[in-house]
C-alpha positions in Angstrom: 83.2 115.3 143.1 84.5 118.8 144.8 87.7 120.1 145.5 88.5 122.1 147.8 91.5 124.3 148.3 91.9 126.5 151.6 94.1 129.1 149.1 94.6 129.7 145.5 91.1 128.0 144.9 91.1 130.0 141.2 94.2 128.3 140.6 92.7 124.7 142.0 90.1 125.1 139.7 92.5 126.2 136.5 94.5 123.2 137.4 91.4 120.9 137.3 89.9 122.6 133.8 93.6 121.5 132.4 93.4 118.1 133.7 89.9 117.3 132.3 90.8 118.8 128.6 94.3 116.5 128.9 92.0 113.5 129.4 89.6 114.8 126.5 91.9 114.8 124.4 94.0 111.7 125.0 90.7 109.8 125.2 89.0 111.2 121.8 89.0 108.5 118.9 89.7 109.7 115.4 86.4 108.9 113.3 87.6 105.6 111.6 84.5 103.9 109.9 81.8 105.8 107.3 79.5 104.4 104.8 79.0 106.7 102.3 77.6 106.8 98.5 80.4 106.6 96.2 80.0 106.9 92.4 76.8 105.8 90.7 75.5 105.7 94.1 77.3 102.8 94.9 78.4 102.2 98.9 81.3 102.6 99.8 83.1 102.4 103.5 86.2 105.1 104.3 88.4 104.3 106.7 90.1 107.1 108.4 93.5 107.4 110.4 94.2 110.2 112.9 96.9 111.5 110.8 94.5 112.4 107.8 95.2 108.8 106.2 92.5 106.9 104.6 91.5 104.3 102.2 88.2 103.4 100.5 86.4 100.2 100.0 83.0 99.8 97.9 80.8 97.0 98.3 80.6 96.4 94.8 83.4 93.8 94.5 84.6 94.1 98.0 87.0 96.4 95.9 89.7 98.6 97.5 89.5 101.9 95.5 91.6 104.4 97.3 94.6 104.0 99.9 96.1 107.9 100.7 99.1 108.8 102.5 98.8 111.7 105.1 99.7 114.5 102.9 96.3 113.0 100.5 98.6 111.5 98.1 96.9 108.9 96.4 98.7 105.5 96.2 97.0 103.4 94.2 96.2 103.7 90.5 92.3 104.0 89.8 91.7 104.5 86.1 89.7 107.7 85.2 88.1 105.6 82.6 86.5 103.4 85.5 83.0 102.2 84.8 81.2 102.3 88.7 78.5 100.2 87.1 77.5 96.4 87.7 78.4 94.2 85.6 81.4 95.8 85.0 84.6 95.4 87.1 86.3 98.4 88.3 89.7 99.3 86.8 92.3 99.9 88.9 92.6 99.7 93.2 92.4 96.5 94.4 90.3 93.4 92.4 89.8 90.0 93.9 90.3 87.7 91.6 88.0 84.5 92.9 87.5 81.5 92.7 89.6 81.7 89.3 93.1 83.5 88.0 92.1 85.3 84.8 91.3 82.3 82.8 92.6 79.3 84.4 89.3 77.1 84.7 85.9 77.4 83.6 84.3 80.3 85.0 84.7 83.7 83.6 88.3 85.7 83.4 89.2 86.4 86.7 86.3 84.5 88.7 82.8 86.8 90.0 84.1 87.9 93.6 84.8 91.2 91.6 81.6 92.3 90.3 79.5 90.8 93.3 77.5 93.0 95.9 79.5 92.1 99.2 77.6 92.8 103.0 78.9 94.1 106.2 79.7 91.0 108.4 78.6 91.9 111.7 79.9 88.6 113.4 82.5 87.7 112.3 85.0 85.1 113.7 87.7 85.8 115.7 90.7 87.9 113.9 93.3 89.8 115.7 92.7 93.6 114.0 96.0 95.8 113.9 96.7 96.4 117.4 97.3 100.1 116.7 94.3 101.1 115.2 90.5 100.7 115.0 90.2 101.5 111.3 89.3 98.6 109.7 85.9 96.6 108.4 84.8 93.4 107.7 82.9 92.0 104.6 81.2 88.8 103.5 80.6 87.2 100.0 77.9 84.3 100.0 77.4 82.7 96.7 73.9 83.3 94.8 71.8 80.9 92.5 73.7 82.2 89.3 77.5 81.7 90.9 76.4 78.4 92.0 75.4 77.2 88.6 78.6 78.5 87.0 81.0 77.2 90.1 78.6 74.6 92.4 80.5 75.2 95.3 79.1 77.0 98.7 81.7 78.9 100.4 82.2 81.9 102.7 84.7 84.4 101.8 85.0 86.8 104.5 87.7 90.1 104.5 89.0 92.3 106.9 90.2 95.7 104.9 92.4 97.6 108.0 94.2 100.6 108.1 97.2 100.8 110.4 98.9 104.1 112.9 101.5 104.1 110.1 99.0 103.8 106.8 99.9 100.6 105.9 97.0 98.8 103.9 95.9 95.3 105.1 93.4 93.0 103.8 93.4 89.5 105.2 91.0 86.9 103.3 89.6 83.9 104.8 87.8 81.4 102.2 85.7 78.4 103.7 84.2 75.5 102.1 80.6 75.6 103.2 79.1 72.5 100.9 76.8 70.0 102.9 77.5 67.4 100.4 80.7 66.3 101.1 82.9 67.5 98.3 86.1 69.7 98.4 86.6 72.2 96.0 89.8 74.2 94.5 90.2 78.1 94.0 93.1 80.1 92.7 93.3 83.9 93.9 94.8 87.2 93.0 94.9 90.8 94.7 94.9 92.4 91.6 97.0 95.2 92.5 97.4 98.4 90.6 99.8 100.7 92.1 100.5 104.3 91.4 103.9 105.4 89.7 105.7 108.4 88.5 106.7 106.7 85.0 107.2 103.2 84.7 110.2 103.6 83.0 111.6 104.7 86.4 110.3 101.7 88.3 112.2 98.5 89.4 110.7 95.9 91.3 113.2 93.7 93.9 112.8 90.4 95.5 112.2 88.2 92.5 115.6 88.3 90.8 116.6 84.4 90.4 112.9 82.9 90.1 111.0 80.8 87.5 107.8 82.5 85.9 105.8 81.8 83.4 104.9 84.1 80.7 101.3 84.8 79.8 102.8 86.9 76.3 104.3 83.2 75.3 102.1 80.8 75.7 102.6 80.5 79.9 106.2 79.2 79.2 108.5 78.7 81.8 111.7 80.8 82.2 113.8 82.0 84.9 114.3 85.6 86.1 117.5 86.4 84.8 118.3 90.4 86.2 119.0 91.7 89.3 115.5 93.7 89.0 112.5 93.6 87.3 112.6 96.8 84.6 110.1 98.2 82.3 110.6 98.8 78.5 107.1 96.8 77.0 104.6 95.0 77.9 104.8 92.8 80.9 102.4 89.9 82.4 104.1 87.5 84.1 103.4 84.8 86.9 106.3 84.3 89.2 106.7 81.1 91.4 107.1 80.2 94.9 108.2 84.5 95.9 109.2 85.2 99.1 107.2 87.1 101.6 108.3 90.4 100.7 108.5 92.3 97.5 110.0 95.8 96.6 109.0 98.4 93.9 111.0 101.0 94.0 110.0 104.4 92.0 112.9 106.9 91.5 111.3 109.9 90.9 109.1 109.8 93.4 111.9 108.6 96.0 109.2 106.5 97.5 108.9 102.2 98.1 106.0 100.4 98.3 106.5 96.9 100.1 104.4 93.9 99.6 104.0 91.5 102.4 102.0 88.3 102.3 101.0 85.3 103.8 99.4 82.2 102.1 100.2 83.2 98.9 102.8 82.1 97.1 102.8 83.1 93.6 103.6 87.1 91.8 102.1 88.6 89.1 103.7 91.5 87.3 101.4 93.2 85.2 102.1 96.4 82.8 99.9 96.5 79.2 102.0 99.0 78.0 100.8 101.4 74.7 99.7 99.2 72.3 97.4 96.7 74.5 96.2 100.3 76.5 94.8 101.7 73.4 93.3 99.2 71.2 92.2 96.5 73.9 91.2 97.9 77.8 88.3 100.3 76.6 88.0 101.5 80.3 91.8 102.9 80.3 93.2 106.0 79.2 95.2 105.7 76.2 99.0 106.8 78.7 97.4 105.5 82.0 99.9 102.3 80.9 103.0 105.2 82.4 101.6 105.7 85.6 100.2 101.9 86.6 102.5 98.9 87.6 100.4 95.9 88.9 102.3 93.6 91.5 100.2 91.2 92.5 100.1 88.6 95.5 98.6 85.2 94.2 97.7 81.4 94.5 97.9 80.2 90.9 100.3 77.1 90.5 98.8 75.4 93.1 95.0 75.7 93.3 94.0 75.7 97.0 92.0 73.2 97.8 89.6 73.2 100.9 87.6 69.9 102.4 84.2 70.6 104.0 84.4 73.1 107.0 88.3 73.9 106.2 89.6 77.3 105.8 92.2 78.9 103.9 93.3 82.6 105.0 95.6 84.6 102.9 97.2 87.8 104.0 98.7 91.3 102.0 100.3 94.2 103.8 101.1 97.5 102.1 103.2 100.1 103.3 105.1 102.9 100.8 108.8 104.1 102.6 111.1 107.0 101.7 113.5 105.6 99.2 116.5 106.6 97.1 118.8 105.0 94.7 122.5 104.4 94.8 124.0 102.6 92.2 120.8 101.0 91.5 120.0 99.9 95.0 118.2 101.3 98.2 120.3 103.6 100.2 121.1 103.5 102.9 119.9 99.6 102.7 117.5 97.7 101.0 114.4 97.5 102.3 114.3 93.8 101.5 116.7 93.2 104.1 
């Protein structure tokens, strides 16, 4: 195409040079998908956001290991004690937790979805990414001959990890029952979430004040939520029941809230080992790690899912961490539950 100008052709031309760079640069894509070699050698995707955030996903597990803010902060807790070797689950990030809850059935604690080799899914079926950003990639788990003889179920578990244009963290899972035989099956799920704190003595978690749970330290019995908040002073491992869609953890000294949002998933767990269970029991965590960990976890545990041949379950978790302060033990200027 020429232009032509019958005076100020230099500035024509100027004015064209701007134009073309303007459309450069309002057309050039952040880099938003890598594979890379993590530790061990292991592969590991990176998703990337324009504004320097990222997250991390290895293959090993399907396992969320890093989700940074945009000034690099790191927001979930990754234990520096982490064995990157199979058979070995990784400590810390984000474990699935499938086809079983820690040891509710007969398959091992916690089910084999965590310390599987996942693939890319290059087709898979239709799933509305986050409108506001191409940073996201999809995975697939297809049972082998050793899951089948411990759990003789076929299934497709397929996951989209995405990063949104505000660094939230979102991992939506679909499950389907893939058998030929006939027969339904039942699952229970976790995202085994370990989040980074300041202290945990400075943590509260909102949004589950008034609820039943049932106590893994005694014997899974049932009680009922009796403060406003969920404090820290000991060991914690709790399941709570029927949660709402969004849960709060507030941590005072870093004036920061994360916000869990979920879908299909009805159940909580809150998770701290504290000094005693650090030391002498979790070999692959640092002896104080315990201060700096909270685990809040969205889960389907009272009520197994249960999937007919060709049906689907999808579950759905949303992360985000806001600017938070207290005020009389609540979030000024208002609660981000609200």
């Amino acid at each position: 195409m020429k232009i032509r100008s019958e005076s100020g052709g230099v500035e024509t031309r100027i004015v064209v040079l701007l134009l073309v760079s303007v459309l450069s640069m309002a057309t050039e894509r952040c880099p938003s998908f890598e594979i890379a070699k993590g530790i061990n050698g292991l592969d590991k995707i990176v998703l990337r956001e324009c504004r320097s955030r990222s997250a991390e996903v290895y293959l090993y597990g399907g396992h969320v290991t890093s989700w940074k803010n945009e000034n690099g902060e790191e927001l979930l807790y990754l234990s520096s004690k982490a064995i990157f070797k199979p058979p070995k689950p990784i400590r810390g990030g984000i474990p699935l937790c499938f086809p079983q809850f820690s040891n509710y059935g007969p398959v091992e604690s916690h089910g084999f979805a965590r310390n599987r080799i996942w693939e890319l899914d290059a087709n898979p079926p239709p799933l509305p990414s986050n409108s506001s950003s191409d940073a996201f990639v999809d995975l697939i788990l297809r049972p082998k001959e050793d899951d089948l003889k411990m759990w003789p179920n076929n299934f497709e578990f397929r996951m989209r990890v995405a990063l949104g244009s505000e660094g939230e963290l979102t991992l939506t899972s679909r499950v389907r029952n893939t058998n030929s035989d006939g027969k339904p099956f039942s699952f229970t799920f976790a995202y085994h979430t370990y989040f980074s704190v300041s202290d945990i003595s400075e943590v509260r978690v909102e949004g589950l004040e008034t609820l039943d749970y049932l106590d893994k330290l005694r014997n899974r019995e049932r009680f009922t939520e009796q403060g406003d908040a969920i404090t820290f002073e000991s060991e914690i491992d709790r399941i709570y029941l029927s949660t709402p869609t969004k849960i709060a953890i507030l941590d005072h000294d870093k004036k920061r809230t994360f916000v869990v949002r979920k879908e299909g998933l009805a159940d909580a767990v809150v998770w701290n080992p504290w000094d005693k269970k650090s030391k002498k029991k979790i070999s692959d965590m640092g002896d104080e790690d315990y201060k700096h960990m909270l685990c809040v976890e969205a889960a389907a545990i009272e009520r197994p899912i249960t999937l007919k041949p060709r049906e689907e379950w999808k579950g759905r978790l949303e992360l985000s961490a806001v600017p938070s302060s207290y005020s009389s033990g609540q979030l000024d200027p208002k609660k981000v539950l609200q």
